[in-house]
Backbone as a printed PyTorch tensor [residue, N CA C, xyz], in Angstrom:
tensor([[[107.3300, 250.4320, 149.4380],
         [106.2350, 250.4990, 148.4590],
         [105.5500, 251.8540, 148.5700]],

        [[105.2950, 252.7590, 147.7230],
         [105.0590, 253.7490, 147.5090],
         [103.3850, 253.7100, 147.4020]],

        [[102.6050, 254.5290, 148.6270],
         [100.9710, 255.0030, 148.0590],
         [100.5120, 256.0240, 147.7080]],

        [[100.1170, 255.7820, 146.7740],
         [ 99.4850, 257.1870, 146.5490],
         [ 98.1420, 257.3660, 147.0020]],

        [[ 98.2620, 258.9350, 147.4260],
         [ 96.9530, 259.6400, 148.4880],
         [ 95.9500, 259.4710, 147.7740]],

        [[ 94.7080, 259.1080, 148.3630],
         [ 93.5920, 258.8730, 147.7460],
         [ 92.7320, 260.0780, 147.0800]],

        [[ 93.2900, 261.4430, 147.6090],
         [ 92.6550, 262.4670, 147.0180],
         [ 93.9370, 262.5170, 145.6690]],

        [[ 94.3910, 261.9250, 145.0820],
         [ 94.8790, 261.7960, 143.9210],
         [ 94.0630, 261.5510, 142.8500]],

        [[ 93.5260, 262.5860, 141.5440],
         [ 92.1010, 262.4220, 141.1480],
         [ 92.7910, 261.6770, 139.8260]],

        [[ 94.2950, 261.1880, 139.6540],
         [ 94.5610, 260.3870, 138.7500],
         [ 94.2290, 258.7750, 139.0530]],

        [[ 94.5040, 258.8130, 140.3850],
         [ 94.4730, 257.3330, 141.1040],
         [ 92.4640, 257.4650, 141.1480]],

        [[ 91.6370, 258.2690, 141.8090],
         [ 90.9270, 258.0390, 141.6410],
         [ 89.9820, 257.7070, 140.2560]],

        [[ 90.3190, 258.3590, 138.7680],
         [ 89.7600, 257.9710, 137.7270],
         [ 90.2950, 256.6070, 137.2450]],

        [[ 91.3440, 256.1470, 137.9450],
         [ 91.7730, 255.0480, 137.0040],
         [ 91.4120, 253.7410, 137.7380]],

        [[ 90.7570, 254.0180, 139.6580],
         [ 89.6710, 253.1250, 140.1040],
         [ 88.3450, 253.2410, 139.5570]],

        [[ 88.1840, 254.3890, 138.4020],
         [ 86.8320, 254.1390, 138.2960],
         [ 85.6270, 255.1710, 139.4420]],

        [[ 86.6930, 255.6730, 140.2300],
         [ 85.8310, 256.6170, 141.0210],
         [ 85.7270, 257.6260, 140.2980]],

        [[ 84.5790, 258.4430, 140.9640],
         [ 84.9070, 260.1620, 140.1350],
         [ 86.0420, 260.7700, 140.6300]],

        [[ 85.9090, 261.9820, 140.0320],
         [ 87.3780, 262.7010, 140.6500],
         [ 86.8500, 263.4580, 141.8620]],

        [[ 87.3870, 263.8880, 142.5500],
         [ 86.8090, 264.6070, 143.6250],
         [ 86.6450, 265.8940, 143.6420]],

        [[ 87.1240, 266.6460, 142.5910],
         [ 86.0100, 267.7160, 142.7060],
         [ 84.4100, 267.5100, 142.1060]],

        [[ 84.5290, 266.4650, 141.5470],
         [ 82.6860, 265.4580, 140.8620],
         [ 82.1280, 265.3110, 142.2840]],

        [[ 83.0180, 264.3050, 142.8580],
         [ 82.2270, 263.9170, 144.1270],
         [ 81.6690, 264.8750, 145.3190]],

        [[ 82.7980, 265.9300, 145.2600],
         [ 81.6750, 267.5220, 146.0250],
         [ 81.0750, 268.0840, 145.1050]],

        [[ 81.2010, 268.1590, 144.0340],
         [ 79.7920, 268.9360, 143.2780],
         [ 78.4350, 267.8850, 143.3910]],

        [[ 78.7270, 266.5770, 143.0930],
         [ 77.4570, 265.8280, 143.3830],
         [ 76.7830, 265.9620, 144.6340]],

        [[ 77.7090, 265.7310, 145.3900],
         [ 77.1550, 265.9250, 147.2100],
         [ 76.9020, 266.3790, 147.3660]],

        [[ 77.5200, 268.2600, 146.8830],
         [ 76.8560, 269.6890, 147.5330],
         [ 75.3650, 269.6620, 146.7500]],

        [[ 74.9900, 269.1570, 145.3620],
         [ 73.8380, 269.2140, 144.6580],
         [ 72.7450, 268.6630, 145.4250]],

        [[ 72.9390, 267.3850, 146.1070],
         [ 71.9530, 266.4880, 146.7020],
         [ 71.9550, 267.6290, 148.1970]],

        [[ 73.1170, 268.0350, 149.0530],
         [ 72.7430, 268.3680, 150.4560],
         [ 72.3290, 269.8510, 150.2750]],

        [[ 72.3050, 270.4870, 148.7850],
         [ 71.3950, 271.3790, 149.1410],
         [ 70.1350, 271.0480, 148.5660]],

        [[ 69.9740, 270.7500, 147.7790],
         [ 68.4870, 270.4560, 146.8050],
         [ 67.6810, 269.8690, 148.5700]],

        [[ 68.5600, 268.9600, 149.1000],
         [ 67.2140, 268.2920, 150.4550],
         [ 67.5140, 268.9580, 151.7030]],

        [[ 68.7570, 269.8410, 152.1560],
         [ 68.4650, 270.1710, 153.2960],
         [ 68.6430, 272.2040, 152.8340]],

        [[ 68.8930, 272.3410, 151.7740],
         [ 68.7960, 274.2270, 151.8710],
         [ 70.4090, 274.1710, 151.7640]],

        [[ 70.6980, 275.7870, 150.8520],
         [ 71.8430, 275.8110, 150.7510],
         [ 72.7430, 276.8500, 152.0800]],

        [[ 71.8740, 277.0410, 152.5600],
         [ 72.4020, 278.1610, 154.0860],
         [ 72.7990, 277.1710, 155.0680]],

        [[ 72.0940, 275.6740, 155.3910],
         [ 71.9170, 275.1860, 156.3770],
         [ 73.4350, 273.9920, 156.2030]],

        [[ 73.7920, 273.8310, 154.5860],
         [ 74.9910, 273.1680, 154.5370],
         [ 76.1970, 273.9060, 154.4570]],

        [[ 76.8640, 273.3530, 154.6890],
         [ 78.7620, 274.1010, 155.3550],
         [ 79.7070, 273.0680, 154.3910]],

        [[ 80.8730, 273.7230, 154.2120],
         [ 81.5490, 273.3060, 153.7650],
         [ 81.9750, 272.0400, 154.4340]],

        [[ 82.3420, 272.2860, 155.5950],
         [ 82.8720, 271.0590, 156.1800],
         [ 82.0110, 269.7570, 155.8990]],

        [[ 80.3690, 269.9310, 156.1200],
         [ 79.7110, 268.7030, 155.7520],
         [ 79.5050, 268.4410, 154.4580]],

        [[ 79.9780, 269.3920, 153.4520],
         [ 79.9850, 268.6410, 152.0360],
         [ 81.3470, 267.6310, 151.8570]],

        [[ 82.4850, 268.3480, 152.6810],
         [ 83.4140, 267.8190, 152.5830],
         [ 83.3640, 266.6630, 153.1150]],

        [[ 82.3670, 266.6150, 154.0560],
         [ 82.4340, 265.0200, 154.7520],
         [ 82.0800, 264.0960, 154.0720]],

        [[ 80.9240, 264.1700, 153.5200],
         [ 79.8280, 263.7630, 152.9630],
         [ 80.6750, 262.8170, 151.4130]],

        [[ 81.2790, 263.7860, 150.9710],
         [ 82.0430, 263.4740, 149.8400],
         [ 83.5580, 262.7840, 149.7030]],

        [[ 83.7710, 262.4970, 151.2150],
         [ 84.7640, 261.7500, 151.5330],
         [ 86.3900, 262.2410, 151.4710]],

        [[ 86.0630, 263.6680, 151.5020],
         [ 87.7090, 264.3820, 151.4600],
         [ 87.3480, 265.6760, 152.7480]],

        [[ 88.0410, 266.2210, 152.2820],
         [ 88.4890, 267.6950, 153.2740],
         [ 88.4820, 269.0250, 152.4100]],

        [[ 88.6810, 270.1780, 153.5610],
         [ 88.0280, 271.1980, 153.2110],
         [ 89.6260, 271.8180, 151.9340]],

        [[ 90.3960, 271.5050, 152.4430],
         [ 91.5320, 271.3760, 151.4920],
         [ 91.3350, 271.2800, 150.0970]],

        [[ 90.4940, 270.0870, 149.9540],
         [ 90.3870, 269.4280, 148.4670],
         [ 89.1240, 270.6010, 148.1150]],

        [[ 88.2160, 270.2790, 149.2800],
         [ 86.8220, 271.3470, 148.4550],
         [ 87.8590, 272.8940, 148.0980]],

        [[ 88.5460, 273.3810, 148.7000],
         [ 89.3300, 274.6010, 148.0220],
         [ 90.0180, 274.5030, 147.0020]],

        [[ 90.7980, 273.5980, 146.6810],
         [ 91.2130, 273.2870, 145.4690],
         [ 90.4240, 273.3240, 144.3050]],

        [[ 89.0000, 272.6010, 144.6430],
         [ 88.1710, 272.4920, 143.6050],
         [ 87.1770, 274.1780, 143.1450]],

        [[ 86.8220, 274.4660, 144.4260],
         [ 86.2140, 275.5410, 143.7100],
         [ 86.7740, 276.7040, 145.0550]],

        [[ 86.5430, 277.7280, 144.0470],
         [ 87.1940, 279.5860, 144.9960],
         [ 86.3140, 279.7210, 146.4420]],

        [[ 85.0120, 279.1310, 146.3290],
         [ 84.5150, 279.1280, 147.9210],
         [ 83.4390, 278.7150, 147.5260]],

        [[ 82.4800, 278.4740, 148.7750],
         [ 81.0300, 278.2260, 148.3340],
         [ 79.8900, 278.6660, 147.7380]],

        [[ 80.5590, 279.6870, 147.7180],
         [ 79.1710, 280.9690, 146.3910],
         [ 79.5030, 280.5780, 145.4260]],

        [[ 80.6820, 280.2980, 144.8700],
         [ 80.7100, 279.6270, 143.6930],
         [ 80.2040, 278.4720, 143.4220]],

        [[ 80.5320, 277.2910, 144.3320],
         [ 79.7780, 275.9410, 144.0240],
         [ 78.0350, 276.3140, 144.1920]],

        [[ 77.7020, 277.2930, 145.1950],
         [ 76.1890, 277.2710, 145.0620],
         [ 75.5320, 277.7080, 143.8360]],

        [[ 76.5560, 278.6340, 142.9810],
         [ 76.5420, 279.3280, 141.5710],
         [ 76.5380, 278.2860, 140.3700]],

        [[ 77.5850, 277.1730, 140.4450],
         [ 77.7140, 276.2510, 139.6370],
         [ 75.9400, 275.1320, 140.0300]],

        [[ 75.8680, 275.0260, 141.2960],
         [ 74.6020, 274.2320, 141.3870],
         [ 73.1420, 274.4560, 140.6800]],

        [[ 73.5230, 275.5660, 140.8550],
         [ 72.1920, 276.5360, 140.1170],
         [ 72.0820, 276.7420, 138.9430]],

        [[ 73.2780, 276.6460, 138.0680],
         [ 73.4690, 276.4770, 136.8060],
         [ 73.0060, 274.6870, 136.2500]],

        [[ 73.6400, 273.8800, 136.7800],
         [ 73.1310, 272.7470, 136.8660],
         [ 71.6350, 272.4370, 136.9860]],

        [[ 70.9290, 273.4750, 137.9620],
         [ 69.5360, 273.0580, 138.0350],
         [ 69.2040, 273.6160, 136.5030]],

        [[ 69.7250, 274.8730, 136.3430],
         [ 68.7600, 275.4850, 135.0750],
         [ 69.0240, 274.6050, 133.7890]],

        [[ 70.3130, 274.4060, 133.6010],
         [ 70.4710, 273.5040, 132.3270],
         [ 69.4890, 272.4340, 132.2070]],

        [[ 69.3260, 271.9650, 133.3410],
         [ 68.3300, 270.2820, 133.7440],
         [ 66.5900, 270.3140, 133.5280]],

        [[ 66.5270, 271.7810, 133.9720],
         [ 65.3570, 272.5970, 133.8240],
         [ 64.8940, 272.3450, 132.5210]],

        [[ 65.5090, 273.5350, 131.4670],
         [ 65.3210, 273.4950, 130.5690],
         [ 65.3940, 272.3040, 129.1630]],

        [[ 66.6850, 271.4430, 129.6560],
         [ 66.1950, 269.8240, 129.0760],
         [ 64.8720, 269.0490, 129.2460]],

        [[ 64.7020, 269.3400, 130.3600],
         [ 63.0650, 268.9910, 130.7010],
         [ 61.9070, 269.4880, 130.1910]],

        [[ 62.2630, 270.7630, 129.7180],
         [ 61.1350, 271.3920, 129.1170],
         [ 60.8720, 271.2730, 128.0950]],

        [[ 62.2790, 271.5570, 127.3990],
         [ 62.2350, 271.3030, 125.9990],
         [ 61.7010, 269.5550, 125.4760]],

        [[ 62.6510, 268.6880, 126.1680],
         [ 62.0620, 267.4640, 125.7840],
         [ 60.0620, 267.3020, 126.1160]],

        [[ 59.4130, 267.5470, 126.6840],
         [ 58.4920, 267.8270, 127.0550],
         [ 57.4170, 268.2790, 125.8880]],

        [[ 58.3570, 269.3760, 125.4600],
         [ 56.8480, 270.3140, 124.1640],
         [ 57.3180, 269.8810, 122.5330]],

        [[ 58.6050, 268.5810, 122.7470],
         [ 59.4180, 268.6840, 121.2720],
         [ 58.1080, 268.2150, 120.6950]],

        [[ 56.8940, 266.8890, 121.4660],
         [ 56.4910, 266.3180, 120.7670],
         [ 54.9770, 266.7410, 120.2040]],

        [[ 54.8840, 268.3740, 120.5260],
         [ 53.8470, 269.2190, 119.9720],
         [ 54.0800, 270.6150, 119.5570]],

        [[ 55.3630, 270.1230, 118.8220],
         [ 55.5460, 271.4860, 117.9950],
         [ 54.1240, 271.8760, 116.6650]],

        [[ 53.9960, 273.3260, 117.0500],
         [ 52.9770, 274.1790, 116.4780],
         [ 51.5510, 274.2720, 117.4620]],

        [[ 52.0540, 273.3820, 118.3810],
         [ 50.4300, 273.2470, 119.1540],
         [ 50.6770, 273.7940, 120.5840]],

        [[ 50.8360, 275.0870, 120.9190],
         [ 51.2340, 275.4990, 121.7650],
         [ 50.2290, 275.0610, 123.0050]],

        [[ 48.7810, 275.2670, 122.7550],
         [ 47.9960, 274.6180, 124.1830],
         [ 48.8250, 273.1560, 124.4640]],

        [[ 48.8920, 272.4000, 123.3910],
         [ 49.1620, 271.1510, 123.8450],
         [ 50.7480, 270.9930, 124.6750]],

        [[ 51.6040, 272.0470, 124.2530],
         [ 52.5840, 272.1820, 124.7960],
         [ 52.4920, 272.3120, 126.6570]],

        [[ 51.7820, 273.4450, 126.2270],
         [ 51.8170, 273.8640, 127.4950],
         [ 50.7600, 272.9120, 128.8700]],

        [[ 49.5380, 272.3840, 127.8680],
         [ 49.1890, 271.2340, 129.0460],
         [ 50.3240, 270.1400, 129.2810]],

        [[ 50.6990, 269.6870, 127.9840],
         [ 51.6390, 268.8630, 128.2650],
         [ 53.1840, 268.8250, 129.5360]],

        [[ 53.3180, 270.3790, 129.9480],
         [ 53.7540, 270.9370, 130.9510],
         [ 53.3700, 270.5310, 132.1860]],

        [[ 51.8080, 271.0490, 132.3660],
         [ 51.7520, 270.9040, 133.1110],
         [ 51.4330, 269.6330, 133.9590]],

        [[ 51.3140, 268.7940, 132.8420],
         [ 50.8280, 267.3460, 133.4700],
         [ 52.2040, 266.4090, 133.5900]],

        [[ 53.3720, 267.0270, 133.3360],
         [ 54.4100, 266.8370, 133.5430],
         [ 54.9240, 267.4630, 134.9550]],

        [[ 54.5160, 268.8930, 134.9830],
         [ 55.1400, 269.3860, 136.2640],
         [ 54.2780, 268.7910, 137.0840]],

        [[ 52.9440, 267.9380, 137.4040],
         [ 52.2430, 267.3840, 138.3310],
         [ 53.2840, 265.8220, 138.5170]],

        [[ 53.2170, 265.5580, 137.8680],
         [ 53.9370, 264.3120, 137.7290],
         [ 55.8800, 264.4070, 138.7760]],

        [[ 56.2460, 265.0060, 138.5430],
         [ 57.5300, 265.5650, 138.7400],
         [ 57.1840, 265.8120, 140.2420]],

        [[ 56.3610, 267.0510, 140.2440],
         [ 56.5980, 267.9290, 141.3790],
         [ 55.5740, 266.8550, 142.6080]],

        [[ 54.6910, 265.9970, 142.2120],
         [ 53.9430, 264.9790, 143.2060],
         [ 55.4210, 263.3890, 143.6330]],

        [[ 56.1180, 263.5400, 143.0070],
         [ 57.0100, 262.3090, 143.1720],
         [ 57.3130, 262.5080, 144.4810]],

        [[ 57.6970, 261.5370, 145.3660],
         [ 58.3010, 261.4290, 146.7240],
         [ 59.9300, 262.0530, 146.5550]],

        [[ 60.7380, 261.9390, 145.9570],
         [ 61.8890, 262.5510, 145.6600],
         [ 61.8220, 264.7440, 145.7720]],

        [[ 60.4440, 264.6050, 145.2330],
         [ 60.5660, 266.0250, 145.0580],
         [ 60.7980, 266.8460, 146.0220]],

        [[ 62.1900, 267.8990, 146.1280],
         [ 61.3220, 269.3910, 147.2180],
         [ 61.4810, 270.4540, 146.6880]],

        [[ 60.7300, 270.4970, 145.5270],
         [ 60.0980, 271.5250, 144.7520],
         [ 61.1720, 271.9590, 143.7960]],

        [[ 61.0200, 273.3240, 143.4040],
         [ 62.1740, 274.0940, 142.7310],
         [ 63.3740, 274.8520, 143.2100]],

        [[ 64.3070, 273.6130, 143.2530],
         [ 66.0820, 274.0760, 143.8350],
         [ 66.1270, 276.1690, 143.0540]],

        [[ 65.9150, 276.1720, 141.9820],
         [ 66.2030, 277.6270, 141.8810],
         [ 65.0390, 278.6650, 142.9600]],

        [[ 63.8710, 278.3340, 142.8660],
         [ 62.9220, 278.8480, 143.7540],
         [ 63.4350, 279.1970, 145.2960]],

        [[ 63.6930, 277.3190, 145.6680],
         [ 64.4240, 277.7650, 147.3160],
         [ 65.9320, 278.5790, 147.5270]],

        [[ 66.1560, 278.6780, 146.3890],
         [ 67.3760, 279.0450, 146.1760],
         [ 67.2570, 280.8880, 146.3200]],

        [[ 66.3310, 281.3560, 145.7000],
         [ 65.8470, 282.4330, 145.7900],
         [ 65.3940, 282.9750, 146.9930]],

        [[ 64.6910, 282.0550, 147.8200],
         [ 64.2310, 282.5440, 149.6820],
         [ 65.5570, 283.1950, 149.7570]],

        [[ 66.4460, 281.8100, 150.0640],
         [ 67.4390, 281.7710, 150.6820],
         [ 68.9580, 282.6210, 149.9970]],

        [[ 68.6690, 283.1260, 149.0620],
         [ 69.8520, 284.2320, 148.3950],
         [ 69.3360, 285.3940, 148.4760]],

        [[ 69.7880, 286.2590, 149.4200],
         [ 68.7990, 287.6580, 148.7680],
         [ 69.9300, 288.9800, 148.6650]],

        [[ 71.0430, 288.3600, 148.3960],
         [ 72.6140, 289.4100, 148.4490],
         [ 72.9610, 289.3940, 147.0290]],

        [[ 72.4590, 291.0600, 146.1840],
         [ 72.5100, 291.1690, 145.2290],
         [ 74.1290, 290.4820, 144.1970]],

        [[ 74.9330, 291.0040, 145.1680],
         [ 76.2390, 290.4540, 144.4580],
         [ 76.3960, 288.5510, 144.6050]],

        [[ 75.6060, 288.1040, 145.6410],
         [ 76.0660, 286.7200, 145.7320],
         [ 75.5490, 286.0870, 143.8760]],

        [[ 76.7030, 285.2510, 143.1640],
         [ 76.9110, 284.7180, 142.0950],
         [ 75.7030, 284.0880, 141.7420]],

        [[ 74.9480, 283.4420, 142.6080],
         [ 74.0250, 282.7930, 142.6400],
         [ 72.8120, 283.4840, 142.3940]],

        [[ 72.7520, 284.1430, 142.2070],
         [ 71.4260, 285.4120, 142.4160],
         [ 70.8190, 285.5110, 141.1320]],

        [[ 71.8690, 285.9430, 140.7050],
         [ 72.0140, 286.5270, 138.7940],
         [ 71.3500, 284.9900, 138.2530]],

        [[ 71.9170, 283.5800, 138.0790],
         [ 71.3460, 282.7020, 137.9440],
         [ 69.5270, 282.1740, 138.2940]],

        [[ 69.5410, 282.7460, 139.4260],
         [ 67.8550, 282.7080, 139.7120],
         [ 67.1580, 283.5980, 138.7060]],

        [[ 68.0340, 284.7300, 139.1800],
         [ 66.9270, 285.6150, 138.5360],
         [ 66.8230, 285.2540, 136.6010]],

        [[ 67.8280, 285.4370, 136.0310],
         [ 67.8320, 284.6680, 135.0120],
         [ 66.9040, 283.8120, 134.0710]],

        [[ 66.6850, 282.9940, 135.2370],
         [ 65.9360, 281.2300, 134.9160],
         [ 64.7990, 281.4970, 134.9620]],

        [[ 64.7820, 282.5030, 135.9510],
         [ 62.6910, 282.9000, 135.6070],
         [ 62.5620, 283.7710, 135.1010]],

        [[ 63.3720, 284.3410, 134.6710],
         [ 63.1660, 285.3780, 133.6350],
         [ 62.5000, 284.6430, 132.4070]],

        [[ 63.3500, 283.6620, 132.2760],
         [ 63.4890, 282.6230, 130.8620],
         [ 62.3990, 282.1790, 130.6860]],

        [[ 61.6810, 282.0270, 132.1550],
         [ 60.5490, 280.8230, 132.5940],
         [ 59.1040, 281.3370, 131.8980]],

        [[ 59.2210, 282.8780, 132.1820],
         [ 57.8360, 284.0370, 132.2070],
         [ 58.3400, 284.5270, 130.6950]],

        [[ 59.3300, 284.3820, 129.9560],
         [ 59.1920, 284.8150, 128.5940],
         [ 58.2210, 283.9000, 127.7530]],

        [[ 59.0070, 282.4350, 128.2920],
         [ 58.4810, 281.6650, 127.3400],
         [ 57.1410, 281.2020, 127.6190]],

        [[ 56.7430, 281.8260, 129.0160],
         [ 55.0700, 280.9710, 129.1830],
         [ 54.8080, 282.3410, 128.2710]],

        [[ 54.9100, 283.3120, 128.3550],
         [ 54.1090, 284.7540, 127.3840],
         [ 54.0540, 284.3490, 125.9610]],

        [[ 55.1850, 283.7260, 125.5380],
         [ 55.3070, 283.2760, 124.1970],
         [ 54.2210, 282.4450, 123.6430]],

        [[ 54.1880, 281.0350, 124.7980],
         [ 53.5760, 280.2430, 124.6170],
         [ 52.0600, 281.2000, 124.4990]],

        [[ 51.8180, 281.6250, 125.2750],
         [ 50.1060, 282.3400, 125.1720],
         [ 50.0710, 282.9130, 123.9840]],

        [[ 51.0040, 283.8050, 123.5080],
         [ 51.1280, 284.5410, 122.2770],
         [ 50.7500, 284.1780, 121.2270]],

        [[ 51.5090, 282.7410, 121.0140],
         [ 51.3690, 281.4490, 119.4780],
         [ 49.9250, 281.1150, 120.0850]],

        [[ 49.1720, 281.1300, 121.2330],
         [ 47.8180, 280.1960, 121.5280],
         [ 46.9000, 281.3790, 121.0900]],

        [[ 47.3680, 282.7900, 120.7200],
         [ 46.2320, 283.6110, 120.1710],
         [ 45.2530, 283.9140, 121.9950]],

        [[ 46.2640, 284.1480, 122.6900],
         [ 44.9400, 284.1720, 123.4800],
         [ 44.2860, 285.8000, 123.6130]],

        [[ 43.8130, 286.2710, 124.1790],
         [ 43.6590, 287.3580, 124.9860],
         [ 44.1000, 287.8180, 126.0550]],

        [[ 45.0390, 288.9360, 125.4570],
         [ 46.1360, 289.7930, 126.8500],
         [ 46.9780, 288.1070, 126.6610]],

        [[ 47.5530, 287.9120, 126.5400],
         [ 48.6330, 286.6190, 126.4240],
         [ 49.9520, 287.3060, 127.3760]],

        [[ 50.0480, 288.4840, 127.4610],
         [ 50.9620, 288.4170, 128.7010],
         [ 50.5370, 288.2630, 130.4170]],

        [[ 49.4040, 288.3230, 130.2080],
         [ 49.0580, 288.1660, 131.5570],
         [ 48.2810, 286.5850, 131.8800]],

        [[ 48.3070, 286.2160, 130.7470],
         [ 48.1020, 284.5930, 130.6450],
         [ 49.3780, 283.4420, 130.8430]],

        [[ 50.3710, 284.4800, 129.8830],
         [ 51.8230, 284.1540, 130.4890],
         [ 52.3300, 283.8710, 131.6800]],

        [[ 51.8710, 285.1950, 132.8940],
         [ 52.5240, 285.1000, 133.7380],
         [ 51.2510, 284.4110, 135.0560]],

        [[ 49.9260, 284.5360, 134.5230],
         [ 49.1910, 283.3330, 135.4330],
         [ 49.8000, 281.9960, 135.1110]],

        [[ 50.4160, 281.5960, 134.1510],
         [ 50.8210, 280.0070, 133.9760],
         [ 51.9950, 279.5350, 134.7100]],

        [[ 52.8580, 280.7070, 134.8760],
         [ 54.1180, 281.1950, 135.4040],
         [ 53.7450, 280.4810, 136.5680]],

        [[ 52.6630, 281.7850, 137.2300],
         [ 52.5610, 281.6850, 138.8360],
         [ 51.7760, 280.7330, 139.5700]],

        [[ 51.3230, 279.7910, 138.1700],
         [ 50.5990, 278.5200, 138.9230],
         [ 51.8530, 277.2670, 139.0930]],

        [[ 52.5050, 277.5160, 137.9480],
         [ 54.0880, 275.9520, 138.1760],
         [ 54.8460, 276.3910, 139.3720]],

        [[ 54.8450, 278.5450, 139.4290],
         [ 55.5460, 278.3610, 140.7200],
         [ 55.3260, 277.8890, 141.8440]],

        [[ 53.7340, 277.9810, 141.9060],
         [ 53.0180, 278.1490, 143.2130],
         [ 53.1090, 276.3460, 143.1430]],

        [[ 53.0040, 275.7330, 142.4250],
         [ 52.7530, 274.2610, 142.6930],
         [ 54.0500, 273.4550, 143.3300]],

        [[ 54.9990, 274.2440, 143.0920],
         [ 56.5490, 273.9980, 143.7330],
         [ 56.2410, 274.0360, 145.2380]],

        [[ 55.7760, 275.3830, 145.8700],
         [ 55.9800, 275.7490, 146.7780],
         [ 54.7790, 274.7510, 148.0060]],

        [[ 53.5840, 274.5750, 146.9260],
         [ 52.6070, 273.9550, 147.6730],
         [ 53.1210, 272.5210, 148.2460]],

        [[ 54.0650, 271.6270, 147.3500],
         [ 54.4950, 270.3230, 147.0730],
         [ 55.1610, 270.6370, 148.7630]],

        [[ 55.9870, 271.8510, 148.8670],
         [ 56.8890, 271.5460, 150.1870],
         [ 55.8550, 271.6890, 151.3640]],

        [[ 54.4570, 271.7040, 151.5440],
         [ 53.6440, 272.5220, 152.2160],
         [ 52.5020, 271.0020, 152.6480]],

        [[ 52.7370, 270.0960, 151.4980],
         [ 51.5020, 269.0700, 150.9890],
         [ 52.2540, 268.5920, 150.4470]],

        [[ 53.1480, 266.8940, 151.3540],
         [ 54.1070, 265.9700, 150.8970],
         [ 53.2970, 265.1560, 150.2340]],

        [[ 52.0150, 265.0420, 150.2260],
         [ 51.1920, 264.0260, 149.2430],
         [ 51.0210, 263.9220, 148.2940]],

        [[ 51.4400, 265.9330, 147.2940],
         [ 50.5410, 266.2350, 146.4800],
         [ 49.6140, 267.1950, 147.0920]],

        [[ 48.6560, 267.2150, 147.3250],
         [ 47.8470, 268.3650, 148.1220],
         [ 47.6800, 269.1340, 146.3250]],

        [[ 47.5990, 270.6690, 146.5740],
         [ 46.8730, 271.6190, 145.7630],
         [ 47.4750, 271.2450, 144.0200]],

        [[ 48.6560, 271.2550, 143.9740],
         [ 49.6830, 270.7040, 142.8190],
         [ 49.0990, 269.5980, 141.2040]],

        [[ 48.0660, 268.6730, 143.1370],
         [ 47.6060, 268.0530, 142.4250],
         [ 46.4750, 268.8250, 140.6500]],

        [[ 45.6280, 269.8730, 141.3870],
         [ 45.2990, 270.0700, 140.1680],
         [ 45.5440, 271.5570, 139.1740]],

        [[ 47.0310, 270.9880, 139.0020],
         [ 47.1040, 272.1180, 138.4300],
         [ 47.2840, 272.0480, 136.8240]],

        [[ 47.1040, 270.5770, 136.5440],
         [ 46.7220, 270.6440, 135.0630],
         [ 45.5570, 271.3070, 134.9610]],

        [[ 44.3940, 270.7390, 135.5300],
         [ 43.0350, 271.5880, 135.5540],
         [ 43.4650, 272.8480, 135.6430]],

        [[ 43.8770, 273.5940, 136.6550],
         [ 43.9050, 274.9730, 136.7990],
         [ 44.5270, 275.7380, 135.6620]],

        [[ 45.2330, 275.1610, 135.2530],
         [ 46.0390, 275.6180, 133.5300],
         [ 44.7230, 275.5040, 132.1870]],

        [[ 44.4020, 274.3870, 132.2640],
         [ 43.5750, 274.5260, 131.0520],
         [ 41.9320, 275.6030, 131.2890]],

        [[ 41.5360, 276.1620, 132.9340],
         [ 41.0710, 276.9400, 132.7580],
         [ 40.9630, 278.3230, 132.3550]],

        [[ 42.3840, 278.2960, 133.1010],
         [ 43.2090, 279.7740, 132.8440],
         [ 43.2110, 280.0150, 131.1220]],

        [[ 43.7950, 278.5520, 130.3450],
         [ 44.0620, 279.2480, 128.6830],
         [ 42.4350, 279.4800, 128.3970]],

        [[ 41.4410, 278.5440, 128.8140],
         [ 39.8250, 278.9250, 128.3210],
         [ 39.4240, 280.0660, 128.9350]],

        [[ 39.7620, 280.5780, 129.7560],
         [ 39.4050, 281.8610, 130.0770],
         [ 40.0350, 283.0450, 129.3120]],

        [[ 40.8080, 282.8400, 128.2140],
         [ 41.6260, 283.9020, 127.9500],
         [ 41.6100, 283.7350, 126.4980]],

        [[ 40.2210, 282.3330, 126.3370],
         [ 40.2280, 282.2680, 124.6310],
         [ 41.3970, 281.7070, 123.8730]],

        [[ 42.5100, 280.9000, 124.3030],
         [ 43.4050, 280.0520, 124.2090],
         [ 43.3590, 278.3080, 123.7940]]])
C-alpha cells in the first residue's frame, strides 16, 4: 500500500489542511507579530508549522523574503482597516479621522495587541537592502500622506504639520500599548486627536 508524504500539498488540500507553504506563512505571521522577527529562526517556524526547513525552502528563497511577504500582509490589512473605518464619513474628514482614532484605541487597547508589526518591524530592520525595509518605509509614508490629506480637506491651519502630529500620536500609541499592557497613555488618544485638529482650527 502506497503513502503518500504528508508534506504532499496535494494530499494536504484534499484533507482540507492548508498547504504548507500557508501553514509557514501563517506561523511565521503569528511568531513574529508576538515574539519579534530577529528572535524567530527558521527552524522554529518550521517547527511550529509542522514540517522542516526543507519544505520552508521550497516555499520561500529565505527568510527576508517571508519577513518581506509578512509585512506586506500587515500593510494590505492595515489599510483595509482604514479604509473600512472612514468609508462611513465620506466628505467629513474630522469625523474620519476621530473615527480613527477611536478605532485605533479600541484595536491597539485589546489584549491580543503588540502594537504595530510594521513599526516593530522597523526597530528591528535597519539594513537598507533587507526586502523588508522598503515595505516599512513605504506604509508610513502612505500613513503621513494621508493624515496631511486628511488635515488638508479639514481646512486646518499649516495642515501638514497637523498631518504629521496625528501621524505621531497613532504611532506613539502603538509603542505606548507595548510599554502599558492595560492601555495606559493610548488610552486617550481620541482626546489628544480632537485637541490637536481644535488647535489648528480643524
Amino acid at each position: 500500500m502506497n503513502t503518500v508524504k504528508s508534506e504532499d500539498p496535494t494530499l494536504a488540500e484534499q484533507a482540507g489542511r492548508p498547504r504548507v507553504r500557508d501553514r509557514i506563512f501563517e506561523t511565521a505571521c503569528e511568531l513574529f507579530y508576538r515574539h519579534g522577527i530577529r528572535a524567530v529562526g527558521v527552524d522554529a517556524i518550521a517547527c511550529e508549522a509542522g514540517t522542516n526547513k526543507m519544505s520552508f525552502y521550497r516555499s520561500f528563497a529565505s527568510k527576508d523574503e517571508l519577513v518581506a511577504e509578512y509585512l506586506r500582509f500587515k500593510d494590505r490589512n492595515f489599510w483595509i482597516w482604514w479604509d473600512g473605518i472612514v468609508a462611513p464619513h465620506q466628505g467629513q474628514p474630522r469625523a474620519q479621522a476621530e473615527a480613527l482614532f477611536e478605532a485605533h484605541v479600541n484595536k491597539t487597547c485589546s489584549k491580543e495587541s503588540r502594537g504595530c508589526g510594521l513599526a516593530n518591524a522597523a526597530v528591528e530592520i535597519v539594513e537598507d537592502e533587507h526586502p523588508g525595509r522598503a515595505v516599512v518605509i513605504a506604509h508610513k509614508s502612505e500613513i503621513r500622506r494621508r493624515f496631511r490629506a486628511l488635515a488638508k480637506a479639514m481646512q486646518a491651519r499649516e495642515p501638514e504639520q497637523l498631518g504629521d502630529a496625528l501621524m505621531l500620536l497613532m504611532e506613539g500609541g502603538y509603542l505606548a500599548r507595548l510599554t502599558f499592557p492595560k492601555g495606559g497613555p493610548v488610552s486617550s488618544a481620541l482626546h489628544a486627536a480632537r485637541v490637536l485638529m481644535d488647535a489648528h482650527g480643524a
